[in-house]
C-alpha positions as CSV (number, residue, x, y, z in Angstrom):
1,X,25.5,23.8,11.1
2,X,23.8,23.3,8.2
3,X,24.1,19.6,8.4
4,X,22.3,19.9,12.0
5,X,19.4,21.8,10.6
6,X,18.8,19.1,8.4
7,X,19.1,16.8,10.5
8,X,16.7,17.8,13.1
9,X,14.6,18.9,10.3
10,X,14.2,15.0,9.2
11,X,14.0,14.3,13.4
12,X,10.9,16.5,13.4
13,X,9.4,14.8,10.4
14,X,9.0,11.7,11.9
15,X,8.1,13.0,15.3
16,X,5.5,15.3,13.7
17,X,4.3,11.8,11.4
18,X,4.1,9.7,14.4
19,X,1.9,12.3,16.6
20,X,-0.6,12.4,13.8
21,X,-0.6,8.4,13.6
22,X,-0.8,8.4,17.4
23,X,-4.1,10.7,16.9
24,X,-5.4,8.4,14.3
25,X,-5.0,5.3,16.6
26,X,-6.5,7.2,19.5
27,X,-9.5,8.2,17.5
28,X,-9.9,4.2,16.2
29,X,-10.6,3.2,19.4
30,X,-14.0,5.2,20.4
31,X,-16.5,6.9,18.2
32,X,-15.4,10.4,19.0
33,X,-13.0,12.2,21.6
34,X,-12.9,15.5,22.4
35,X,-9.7,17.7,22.1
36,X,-8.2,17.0,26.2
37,X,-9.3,13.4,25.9
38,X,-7.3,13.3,22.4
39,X,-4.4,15.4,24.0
40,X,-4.2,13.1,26.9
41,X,-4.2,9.5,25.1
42,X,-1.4,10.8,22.9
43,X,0.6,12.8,25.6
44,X,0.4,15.7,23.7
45,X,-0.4,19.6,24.9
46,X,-3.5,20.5,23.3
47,X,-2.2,23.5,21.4
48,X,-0.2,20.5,19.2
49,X,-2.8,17.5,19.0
50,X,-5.4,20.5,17.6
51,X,-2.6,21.9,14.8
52,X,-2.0,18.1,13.8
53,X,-6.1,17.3,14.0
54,X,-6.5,20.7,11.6
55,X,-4.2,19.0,9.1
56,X,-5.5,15.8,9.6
57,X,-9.1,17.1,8.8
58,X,-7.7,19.3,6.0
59,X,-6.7,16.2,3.9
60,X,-9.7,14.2,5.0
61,X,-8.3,11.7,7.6
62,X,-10.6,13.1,10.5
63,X,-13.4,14.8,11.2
64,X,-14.9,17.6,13.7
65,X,-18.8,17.2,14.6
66,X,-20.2,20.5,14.5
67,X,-22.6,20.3,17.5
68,X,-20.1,18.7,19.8
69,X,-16.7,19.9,18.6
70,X,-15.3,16.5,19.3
71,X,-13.4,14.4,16.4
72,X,-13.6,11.1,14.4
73,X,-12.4,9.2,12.3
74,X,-12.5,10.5,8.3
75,X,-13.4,8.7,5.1
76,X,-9.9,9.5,3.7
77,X,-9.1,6.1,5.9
78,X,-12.1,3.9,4.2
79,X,-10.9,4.8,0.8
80,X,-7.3,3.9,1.5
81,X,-8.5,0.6,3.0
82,X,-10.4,0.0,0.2
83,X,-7.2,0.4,-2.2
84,X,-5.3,-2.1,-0.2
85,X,-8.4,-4.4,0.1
86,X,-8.0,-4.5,-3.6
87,X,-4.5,-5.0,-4.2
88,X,-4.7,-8.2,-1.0
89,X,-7.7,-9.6,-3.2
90,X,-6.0,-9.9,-6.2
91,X,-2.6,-11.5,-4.9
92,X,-5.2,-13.6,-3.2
93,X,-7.0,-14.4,-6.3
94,X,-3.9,-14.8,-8.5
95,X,-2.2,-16.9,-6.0
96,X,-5.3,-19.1,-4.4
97,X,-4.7,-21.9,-7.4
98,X,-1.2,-22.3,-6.5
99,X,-2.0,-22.3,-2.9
100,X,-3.8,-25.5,-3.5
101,X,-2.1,-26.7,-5.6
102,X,1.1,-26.7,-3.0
103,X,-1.2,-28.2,-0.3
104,X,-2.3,-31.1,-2.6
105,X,1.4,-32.1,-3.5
106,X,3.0,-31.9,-0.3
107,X,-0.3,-32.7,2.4
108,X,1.0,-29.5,4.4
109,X,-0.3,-26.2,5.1
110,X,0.2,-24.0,2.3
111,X,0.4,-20.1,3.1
112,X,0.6,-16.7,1.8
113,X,2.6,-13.4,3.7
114,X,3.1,-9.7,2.8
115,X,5.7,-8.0,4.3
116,X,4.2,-5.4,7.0
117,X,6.7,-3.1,8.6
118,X,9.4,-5.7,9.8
119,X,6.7,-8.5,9.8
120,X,5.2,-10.8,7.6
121,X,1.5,-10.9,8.0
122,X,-0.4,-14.2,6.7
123,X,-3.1,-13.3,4.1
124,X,-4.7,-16.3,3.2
125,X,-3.7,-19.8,3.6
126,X,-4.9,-23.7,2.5
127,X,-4.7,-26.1,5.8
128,X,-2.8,-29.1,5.3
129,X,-4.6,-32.4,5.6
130,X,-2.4,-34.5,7.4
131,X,-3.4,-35.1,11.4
132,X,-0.6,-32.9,12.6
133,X,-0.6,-29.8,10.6
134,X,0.8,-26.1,11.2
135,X,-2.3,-23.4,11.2
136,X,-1.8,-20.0,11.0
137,X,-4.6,-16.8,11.8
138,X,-5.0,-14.6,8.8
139,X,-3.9,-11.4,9.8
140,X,-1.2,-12.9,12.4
141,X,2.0,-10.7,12.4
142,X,5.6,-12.9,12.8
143,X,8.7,-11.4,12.9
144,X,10.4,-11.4,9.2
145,X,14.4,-12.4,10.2
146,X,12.6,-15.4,12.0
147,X,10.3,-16.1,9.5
148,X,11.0,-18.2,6.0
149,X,8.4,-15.7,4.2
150,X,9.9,-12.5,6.2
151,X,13.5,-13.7,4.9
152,X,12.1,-14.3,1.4
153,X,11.0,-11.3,1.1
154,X,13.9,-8.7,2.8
155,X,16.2,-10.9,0.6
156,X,15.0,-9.1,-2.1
157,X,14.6,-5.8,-0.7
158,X,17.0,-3.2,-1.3
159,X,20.0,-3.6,1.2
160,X,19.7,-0.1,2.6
161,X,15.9,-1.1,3.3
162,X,16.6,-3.7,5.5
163,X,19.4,-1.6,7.1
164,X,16.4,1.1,7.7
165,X,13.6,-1.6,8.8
166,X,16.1,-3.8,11.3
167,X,19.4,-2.0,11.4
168,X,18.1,0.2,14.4
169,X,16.1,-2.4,16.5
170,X,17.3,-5.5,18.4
171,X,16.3,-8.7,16.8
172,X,14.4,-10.6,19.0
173,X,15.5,-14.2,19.6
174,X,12.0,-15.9,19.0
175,X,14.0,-19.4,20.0
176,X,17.9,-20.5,20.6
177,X,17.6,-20.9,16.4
178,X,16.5,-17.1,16.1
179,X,18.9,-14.8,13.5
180,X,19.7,-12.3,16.0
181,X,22.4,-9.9,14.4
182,X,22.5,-7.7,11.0
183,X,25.0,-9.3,9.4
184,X,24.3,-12.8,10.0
185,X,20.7,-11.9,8.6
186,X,22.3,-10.5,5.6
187,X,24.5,-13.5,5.3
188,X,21.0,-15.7,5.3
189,X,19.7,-13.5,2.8
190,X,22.3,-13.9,0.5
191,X,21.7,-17.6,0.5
192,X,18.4,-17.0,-0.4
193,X,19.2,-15.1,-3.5
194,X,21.4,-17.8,-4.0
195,X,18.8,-20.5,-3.8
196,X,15.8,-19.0,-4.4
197,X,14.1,-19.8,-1.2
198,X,14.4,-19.6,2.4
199,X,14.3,-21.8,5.3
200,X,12.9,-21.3,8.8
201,X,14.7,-24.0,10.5
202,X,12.9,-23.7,14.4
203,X,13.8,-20.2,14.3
204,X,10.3,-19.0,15.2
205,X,8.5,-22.0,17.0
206,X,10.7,-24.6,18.6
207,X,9.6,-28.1,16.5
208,X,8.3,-26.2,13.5
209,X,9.9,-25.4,10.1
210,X,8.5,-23.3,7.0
211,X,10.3,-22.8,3.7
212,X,8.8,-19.8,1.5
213,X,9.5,-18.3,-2.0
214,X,9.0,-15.0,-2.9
215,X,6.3,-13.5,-5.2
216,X,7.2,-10.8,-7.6
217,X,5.0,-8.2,-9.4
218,X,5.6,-6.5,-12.7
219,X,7.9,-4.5,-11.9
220,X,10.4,-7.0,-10.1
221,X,9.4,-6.3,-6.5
222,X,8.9,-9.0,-3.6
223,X,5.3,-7.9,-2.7
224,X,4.4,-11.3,-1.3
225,X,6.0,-14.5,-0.4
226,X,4.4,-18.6,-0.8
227,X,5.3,-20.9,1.5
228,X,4.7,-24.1,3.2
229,X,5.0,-24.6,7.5
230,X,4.7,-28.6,9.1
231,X,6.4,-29.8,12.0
232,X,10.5,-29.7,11.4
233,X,11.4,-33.0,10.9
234,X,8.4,-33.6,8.0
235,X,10.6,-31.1,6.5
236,X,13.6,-32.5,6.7
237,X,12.9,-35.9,5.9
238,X,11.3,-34.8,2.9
239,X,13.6,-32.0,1.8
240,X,13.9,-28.4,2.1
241,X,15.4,-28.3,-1.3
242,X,12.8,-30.3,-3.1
243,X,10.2,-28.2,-0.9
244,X,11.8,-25.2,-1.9
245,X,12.2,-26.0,-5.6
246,X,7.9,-26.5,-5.6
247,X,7.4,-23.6,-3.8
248,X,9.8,-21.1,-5.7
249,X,8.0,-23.1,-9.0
250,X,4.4,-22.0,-8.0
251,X,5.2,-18.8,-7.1
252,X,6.8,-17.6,-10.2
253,X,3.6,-18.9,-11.7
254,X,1.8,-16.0,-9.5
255,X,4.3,-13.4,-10.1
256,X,3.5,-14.3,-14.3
257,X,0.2,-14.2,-13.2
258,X,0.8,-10.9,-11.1
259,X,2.9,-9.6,-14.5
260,X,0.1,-10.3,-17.0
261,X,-2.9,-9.2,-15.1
262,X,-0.8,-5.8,-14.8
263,X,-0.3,-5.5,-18.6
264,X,-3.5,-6.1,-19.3
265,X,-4.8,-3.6,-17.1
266,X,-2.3,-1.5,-18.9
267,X,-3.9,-2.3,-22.1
């Protein structure tokens, strides 16, 4: 019994977690919302969506306008995108060198991922010069078992993390090359602790390869991940090994970088 109170304890956790996110979104989308507009975008009865907004405005994250009653958005948000704008400018300081660097040595699109929920998200990125060239949007999301970056960075993730991010969900088949099973991605990311480096070998975009390295910080963790993305058979003829072997160089140049720039701040 005990087990089950726990149990539905944790259940109501994230339930309770992912009405208050669902409020956030809601309020992200207009300027302000009263409390049935609110209730009704989330499917919530409005006893609930106003206990989660009184927390929510309690710890700063929204806001009640005293003439209308109706809610916003709070600063709480602006100062935890601020923190994150920080931490994406310095990898992207620390790592825009070797970015170039990359693109100059191999004439391909050089790119930089974090790891967002089971995604990696390109952050910044040098455009190859060659007439056909792989482009990527800053801020696009791929899925990270199709991905060389994604797999660069889950393989050094705690197992039991990867379990928790993928283990529950189906993984999509992007293409017929697609890692669509938990234990053949944790097979793949073995090799890539092996190696050093991953491959995406059409497993995302039929005709289109990527290898990627990981980036560590200070502390040993994959926070970000280098890699390069041209049509498949540039990357064959010229090597995935080689490819990966100037990739994983450059980024443990950012992750020293990453490491010092940590101690000195320490200092």
């Amino acid at each position: 019994m005990a087990d089950l109170a726990r149990s539905e304890g944790r259940t109501q956790l994230v339930q309770s977690v992912a009405r208050g996110l669902s409020l956030l979104e809601a309020l992200a989308a207009e300027p302000e919302l009263g409390l049935l507009e609110l209730s009704a975008r989330c499917g919530l009865r409005p006893s609930t969506a106003h206990r989660l907004l009184t927390t929510l405005i309690a710890r700063g994250y929204a806001v009640q306008s005293r003439p209308s009653g109706r809610y916003a958005l709070g600063f709480k948000l602006a100062e935890l995108a601020g923190v994150l704008s920080d931490r994406t400018d310095r990898l992207r300081e620390a790592a825009r060198a070797q970015l170039a660097a990359i693109q100059r040595a191999t004439g391909e699109s050089a790119n930089l991922s974090v790891l967002v929920g089971a995604s990696a998200v390109y952050i910044d990125q040098v455009d190859g010069t060659r007439a056909v060239r792989m482009s990527a949007q800053l801020g696009a999301a791929v899925p990270a078992h199709a991905s060389a970056a994604g797999k660069a960075m889950l393989a050094f993730a705690p197992a039991s993390a990867v379990v928790d991010l993928l283990g529950s969900q189906t993984l999509a088949a992007e293409t017929d090359s697609t890692i669509t099973s938990l234990p053949e991605l944790e097979r793949a990311l073995a090799t890539v602790r092996e190696l050093g480096y991953a491959i995406d070998d059409e497993e995302h975009e039929p005709g289109v390869g990527c290898v990627a390295a990981p980036i560590f910080d200070a502390h040993g963790t994959a926070v970000a991940a280098l890699s390069v993305s041209a049509p498949i058979q540039r990357i064959r003829v010229g090597g995935p090994a080689r490819l990966g072997s100037l990739i994983s160089e450059h980024a443990g140049a950012i992750s020293r970088a990453l490491a010092g720039a940590e101690d000195r701040s320490r200092g």
